[in-house]
N, C-alpha and C positions, 0 to 999 in steps of 0.2 A: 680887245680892241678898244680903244678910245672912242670916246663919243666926240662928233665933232659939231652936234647940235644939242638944241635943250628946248624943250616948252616953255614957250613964253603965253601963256592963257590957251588960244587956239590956235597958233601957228608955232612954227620952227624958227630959232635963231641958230645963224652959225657961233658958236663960242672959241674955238678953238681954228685958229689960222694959220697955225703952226705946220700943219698937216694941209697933204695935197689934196684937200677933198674935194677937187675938181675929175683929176683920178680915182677916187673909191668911187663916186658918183658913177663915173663911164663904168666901171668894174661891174659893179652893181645892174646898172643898167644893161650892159652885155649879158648878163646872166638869163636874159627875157623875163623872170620872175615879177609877179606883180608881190608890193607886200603884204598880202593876204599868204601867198603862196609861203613867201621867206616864214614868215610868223609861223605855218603849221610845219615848216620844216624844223623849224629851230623847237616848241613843240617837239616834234616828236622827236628831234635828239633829247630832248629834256628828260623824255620817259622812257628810253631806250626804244624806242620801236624804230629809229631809224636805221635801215641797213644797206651799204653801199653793197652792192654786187659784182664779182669779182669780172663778170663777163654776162653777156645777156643771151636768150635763150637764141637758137638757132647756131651758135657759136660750137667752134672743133674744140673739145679737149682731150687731153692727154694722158691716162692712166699709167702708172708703173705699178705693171704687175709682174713685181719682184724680177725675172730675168727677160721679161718683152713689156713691147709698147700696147694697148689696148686704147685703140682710136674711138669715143662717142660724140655725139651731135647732143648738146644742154637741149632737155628738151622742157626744162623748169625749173623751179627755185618751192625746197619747201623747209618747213619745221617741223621735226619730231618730234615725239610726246614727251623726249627730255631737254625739249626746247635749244634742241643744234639745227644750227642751218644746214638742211641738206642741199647737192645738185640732182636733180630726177635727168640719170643718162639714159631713159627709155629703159623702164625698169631696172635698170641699176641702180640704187643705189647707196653711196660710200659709204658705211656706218663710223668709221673712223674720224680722225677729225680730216677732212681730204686732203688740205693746203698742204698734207705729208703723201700726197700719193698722184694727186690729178693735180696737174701744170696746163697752162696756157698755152705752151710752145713746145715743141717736139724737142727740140734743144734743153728746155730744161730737163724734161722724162729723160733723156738722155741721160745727164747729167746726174741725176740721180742715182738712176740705174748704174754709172760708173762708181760714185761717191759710197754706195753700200754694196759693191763689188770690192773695194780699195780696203772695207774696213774687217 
């Protein structure tokens, strides 16, 4: 991303007016983030610790267990001691990597479930 400001001693100048920075502005501001917040985000993508979650806790997923569907309620997010993101399905959980077994949508398990029938 372009910068479209620069320090000038202790304030901000616009440098660059090429760019809608009237729009990043609103963008930005939409986001509710104060920039304390933005800085420890951006942080911790720096150091990898940041991890987007595929769906939040309380949420339906989807298991395909090889010829059926197996319905769980996310009842957490963890890491295991070889440092993979787990889902905790109320004691379940996928040792694999999941993103090959538990779907969002019934449709995909579906899907699935036909796609390594077909093979």
């Amino acid at each position: 991303m372009n910068r479209l400001t620069e320090w000038c001693g202790d304030h901000a100048a616009v440098v660059n007016h090429h760019e809608n920075y009237i729009d990043r502005l609103a963008a930005y501001e939409d986001t509710g983030l104060e920039p304390a917040e933005v800085a420890e985000l951006a942080k911790a993508k720096a150091d990898g610790r940041l991890v987007a979650l595929p769906c939040k806790v309380g949420d339906i997923v989807y298991w395909n267990a090889g010829l059926s569907i197996r319905v769980y309620r996310v009842q957490g997010f963890m890491i295991g001691q070889d440092s993979k993101f787990r889902l905790d399905l109320g004691g379940f959980q996928p040792v694999y990597p999941w993103e090959d077994h538990i779907f969002l949508t019934r449709e995909a398990a579906e899907a699935a479930i036909k796609g390594a029938n077909c093979e």
